[in-house]
C-alpha positions in Angstrom: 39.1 -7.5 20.3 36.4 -4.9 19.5 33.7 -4.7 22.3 29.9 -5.0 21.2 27.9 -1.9 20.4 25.4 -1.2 23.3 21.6 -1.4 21.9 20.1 1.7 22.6 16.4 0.5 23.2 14.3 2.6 20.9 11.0 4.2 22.1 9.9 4.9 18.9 9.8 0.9 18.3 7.2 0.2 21.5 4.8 3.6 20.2 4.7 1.5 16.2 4.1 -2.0 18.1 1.3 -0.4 20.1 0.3 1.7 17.0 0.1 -1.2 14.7 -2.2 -3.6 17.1 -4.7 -0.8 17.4 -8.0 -1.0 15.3 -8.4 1.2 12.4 -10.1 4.8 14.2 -11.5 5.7 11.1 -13.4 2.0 10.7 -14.2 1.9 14.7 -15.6 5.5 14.4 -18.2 4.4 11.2 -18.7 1.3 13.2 -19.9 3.0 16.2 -21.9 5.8 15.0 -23.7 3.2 12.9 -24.9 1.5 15.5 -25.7 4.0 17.3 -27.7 5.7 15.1 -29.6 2.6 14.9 -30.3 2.4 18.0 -31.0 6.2 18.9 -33.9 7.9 17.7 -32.1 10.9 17.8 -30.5 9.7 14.6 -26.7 11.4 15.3 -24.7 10.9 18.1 -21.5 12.0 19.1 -18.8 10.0 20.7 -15.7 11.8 22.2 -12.2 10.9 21.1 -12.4 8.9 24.5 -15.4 7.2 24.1 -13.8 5.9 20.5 -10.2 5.2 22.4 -12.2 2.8 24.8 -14.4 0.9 21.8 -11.2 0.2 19.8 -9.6 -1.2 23.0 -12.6 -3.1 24.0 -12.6 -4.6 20.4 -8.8 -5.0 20.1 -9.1 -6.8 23.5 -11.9 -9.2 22.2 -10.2 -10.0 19.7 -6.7 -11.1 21.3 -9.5 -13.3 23.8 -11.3 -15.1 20.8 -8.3 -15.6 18.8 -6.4 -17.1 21.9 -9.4 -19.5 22.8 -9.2 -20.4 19.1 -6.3 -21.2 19.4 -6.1 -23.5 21.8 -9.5 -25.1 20.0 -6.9 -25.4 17.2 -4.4 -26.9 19.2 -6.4 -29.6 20.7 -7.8 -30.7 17.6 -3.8 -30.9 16.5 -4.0 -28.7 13.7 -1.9 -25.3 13.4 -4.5 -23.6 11.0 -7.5 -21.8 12.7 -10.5 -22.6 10.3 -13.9 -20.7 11.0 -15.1 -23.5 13.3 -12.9 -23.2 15.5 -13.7 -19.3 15.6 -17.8 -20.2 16.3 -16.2 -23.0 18.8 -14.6 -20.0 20.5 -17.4 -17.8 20.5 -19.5 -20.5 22.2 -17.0 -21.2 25.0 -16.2 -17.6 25.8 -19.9 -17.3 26.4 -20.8 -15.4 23.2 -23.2 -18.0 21.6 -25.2 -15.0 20.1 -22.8 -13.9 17.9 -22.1 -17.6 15.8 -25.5 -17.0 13.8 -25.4 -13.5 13.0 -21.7 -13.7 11.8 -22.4 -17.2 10.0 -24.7 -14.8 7.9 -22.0 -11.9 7.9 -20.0 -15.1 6.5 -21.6 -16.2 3.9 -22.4 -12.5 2.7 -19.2 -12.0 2.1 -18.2 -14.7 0.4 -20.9 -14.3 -2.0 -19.7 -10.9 -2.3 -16.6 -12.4 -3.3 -17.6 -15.0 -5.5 -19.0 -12.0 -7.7 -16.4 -10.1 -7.6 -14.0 -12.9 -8.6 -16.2 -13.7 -11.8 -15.9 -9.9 -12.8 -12.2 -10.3 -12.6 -12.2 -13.8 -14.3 -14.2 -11.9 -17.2 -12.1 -9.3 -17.5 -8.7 -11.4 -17.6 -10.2 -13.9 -19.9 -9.1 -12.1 -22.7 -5.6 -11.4 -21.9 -4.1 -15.1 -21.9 -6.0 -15.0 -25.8 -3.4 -11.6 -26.5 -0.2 -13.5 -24.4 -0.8 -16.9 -26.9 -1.2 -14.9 -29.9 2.5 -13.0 -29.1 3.9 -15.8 -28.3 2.6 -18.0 -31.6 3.8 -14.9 -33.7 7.5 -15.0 -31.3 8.0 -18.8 -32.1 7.4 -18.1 -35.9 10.0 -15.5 -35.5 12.4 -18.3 -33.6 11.9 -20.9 -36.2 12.9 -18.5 -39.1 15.9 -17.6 -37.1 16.8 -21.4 -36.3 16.6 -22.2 -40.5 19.9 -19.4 -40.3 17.6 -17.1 -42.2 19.0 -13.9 -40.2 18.1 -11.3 -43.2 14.6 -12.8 -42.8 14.8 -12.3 -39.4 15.4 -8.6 -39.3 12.0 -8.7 -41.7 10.0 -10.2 -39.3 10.5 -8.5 -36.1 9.9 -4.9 -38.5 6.9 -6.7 -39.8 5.5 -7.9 -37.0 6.0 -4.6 -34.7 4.4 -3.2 -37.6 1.6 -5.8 -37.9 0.6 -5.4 -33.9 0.5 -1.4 -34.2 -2.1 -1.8 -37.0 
């Protein structure tokens, strides 16, 4: 019997894991110097690569706690699906009641944001299903001349109607 490779634990694999539950630096870094230049008068402020470490860990952290006690929200209500309710439930019971109203508003912003953004789209591909019916109404003419056993006419067609949609 051959004996079972030996798993080598990879270090690289723990330095991804950690990698991939860290905050974006780039979004914490605009995040953080926006609200700090709100609250400065100073207008700029600097924060060193530290200072950014510890806000993206603080955040990351928060974010395990609220979604945990969420969770468990979740669970007792014997659902598996976390619905923004149970996030503001969350908030309230971690002692965070002054963040439901001002990311109720954050909320709704977006969505609206959204919704607008969705009816560009919609207008946009509103024309293509029009294009995919009229291919596919000049396609079955094609089929039904082919089903008659008309196969000269066939080859006329498809010419015809190649050279019809390049017009």
């Amino acid at each position: 019997p051959n004996p079972k490779p030996i798993r080598i634990p990879n270090r690289n694999r723990k330095k991804k894991m950690s990698e991939a539950e860290e905050l974006p630096r780039s979004i914490v870094r605009r995040v953080v110097k926006y609200k700090l230049s709100r609250c400065s008068e100073d207008g700029e402020i600097s924060v060193s690569k530290d200072g950014l470490l510890a806000f993206s860990e603080s955040g990351r952290i928060f974010i395990h706690y609220l979604s945990a006690t969420a969770n468990d929200i979740c669970k007792e209500s014997k659902r598996q699906i976390i619905n923004v309710e149970n996030v503001f439930k969350a908030l309230e019971e971690t002692e965070f009641p002054e963040f439901v109203c001002p990311l109720k508003a954050s909320l709704e912003e977006f969505r609206k944001k959204n919704a607008r953004k969705k009816v560009v789209v919609s207008k946009g591909k509103e024309d293509e299903p029009k294009k995919k019916r009229k291919l596919e109404g000049e396609s079955s003419d094609k089929g039904e001349g082919s089903e008659k056993g008309e196969d000269n006419d066939k080859g006329e067609d498809s010419d015809k109607g190649v050279s019809g949609d390049d017009q």
